[in-house]
N, C-alpha and C positions, 0 to 999 in steps of 0.2 A: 677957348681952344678951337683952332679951325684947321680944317686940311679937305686939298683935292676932293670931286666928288668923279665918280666913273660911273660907265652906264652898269659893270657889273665888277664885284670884286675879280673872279675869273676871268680871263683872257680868253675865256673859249666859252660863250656862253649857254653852248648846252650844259660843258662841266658843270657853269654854276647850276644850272635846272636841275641837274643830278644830287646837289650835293644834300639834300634835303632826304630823299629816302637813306642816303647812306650816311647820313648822321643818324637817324630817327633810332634805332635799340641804344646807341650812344645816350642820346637824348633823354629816353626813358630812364637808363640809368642813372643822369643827372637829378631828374625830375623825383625817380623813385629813391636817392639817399638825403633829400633834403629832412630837414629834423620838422618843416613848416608842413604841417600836415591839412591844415585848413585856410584856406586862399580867400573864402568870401567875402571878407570886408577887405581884402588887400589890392593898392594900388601898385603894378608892376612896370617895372622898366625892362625891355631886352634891348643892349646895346652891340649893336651889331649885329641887325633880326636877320637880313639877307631878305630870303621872300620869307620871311614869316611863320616856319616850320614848325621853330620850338612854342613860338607863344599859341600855336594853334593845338599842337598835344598838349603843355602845358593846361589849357585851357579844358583839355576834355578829361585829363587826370586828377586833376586839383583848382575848379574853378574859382578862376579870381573876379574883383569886381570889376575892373577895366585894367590897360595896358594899351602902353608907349612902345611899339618897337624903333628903331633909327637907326641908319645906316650911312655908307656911304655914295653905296650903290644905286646910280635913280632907277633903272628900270628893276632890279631885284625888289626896291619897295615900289612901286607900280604893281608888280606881281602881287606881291604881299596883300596889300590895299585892293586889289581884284579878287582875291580868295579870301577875304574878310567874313561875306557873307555877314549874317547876323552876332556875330562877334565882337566883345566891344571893345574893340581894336583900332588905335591908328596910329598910322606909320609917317615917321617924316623922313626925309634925306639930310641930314645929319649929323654932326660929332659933337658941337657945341653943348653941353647940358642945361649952357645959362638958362634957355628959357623952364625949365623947368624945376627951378628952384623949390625944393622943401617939398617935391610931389610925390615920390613913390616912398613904398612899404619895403617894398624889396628888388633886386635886380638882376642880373644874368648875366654874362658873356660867355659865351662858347667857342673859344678858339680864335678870339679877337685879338687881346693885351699885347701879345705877341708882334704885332702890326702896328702900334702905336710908337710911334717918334720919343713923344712927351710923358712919361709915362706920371709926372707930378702933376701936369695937367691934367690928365685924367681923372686921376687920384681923387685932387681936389674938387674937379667939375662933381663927380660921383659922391665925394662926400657932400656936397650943397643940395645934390637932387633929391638925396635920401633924406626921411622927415628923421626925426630923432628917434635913435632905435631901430633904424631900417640896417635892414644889411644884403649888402653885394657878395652874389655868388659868381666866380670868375675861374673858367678853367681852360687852361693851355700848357700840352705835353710840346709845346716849342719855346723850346728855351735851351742854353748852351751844356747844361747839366744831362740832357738827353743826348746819350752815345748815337743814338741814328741823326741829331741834329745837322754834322756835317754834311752828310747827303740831303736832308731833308730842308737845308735850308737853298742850294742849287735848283731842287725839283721846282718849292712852294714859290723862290721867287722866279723861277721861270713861268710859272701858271699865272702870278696873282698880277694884277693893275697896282695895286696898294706897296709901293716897299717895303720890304721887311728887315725884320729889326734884330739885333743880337743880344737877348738878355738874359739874365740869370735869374735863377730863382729869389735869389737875395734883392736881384733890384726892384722886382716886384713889389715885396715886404717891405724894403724900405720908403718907395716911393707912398704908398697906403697908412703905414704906419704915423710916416711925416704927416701926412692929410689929415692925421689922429682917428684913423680907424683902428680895432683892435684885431687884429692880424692871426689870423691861425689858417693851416691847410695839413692836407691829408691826398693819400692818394688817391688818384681818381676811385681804381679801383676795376674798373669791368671785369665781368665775371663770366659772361654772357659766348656765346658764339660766334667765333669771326668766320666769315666766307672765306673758304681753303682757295678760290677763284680771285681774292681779291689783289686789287694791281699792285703791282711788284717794284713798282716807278719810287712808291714810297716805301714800302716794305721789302728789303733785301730777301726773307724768308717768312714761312707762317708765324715761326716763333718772335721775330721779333714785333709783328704783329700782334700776338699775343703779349708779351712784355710790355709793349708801348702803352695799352691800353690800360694793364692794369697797375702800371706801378711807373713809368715816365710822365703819364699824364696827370698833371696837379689839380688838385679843387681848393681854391683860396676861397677861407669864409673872412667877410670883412663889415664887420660889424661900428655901427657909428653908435656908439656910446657916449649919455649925457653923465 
């Protein structure tokens, strides 16, 4: 599977420099409801790292043994690969999974799935990189089952380089399942505090805001079972 590469998912590339603290309590909450409570011997995938955000809290919550982040974006992983530091980290510009056949323990996407064309492609790439028993953690409140999606799909593709895609939560499932993953989700869930300040571009009101977060946004576990 291949597609386009841009210098940043965003059109505006401070947005994208932004988008990293204002994912980050998101983040943690992803991080802090996984069932996997010890990382050390785990090799991890995040697909669609951006600059590197999540693998780098990841890393300081629940240290794993190493991690693949890949994107589409080259200068966001340029970024990513500059705030590496001693972290054992590395980033490619990427969507293909092939080269990574049978490598990671477990995997990530944050608000990606959404933006992919192919979504079998995926599926599948994702089932080959995962070793047996690995499982992909994959979450996106954009999908057509979200009542803010009609606005929210005008905004995101006005901002993004990447097209976006119009799916449903069922295509998800079925594309994963096809691939022979065992398929379950849950809502996101946040619990947490949102900024009374935050922009309005996407959120009509605070409430819905709060709605989005905790119960539009889905966490797919996707588990490759021998």
């Amino acid at each position: 599977m291949t597609a386009p590469s841009y210098a940043t998912w965003h059109s505006d590339p401070q947005k994208e420099a932004a988008m990293g603290p204002s994912h980050a309590p998101l983040w943690r909450h992803f991080i802090e409801t996984l069932p996997e409570r010890d990382l050390t011997t785990r090799t991890v995938l995040d697909f669609g790292c951006n600059r590197g955000g999540f693998l780098r809290l990841l890393h300081t919550l629940r240290p794993f043994r190493r991690a693949v982040g890949i994107d589409i974006a080259s200068d966001s992983i340029a970024a990513a690969a500059a705030a590496t530091g001693d972290l054992p980290l590395q980033f490619h510009v990427a969507t293909d999974l092939a080269p990574w056949a049978d490598s990671f323990d477990i995997a990530f996407s944050y608000e990606v799935i959404y933006l992919l064309p192919d979504l079998a492609g995926h599926a599948r790439g994702m089932f080959d990189a995962l070793r047996d028993g690995g499982v992909y953690y994959a979450v996106t409140g954009c999908h057509t089952e979200n009542p803010l999606w009609p606005r929210w799909r005008e905004v995101i593709g006005a901002a993004s380089n990447a097209p976006v895609q119009d799916h449903a939560p069922q295509d998800f499932i079925d594309a994963f399942a096809a691939a022979g993953f065992a398929v379950s989700v849950k809502r996101f869930g946040y619990d947490g505090f949102i900024p009374a300040t935050k922009d309005r571009s996407y959120y009509p009101s605070i409430v819905d805001a709060i709605t989005y977060a905790s119960d539009h946004k889905l966490l797919f576990r996707l588990e490759k079972r021998v």
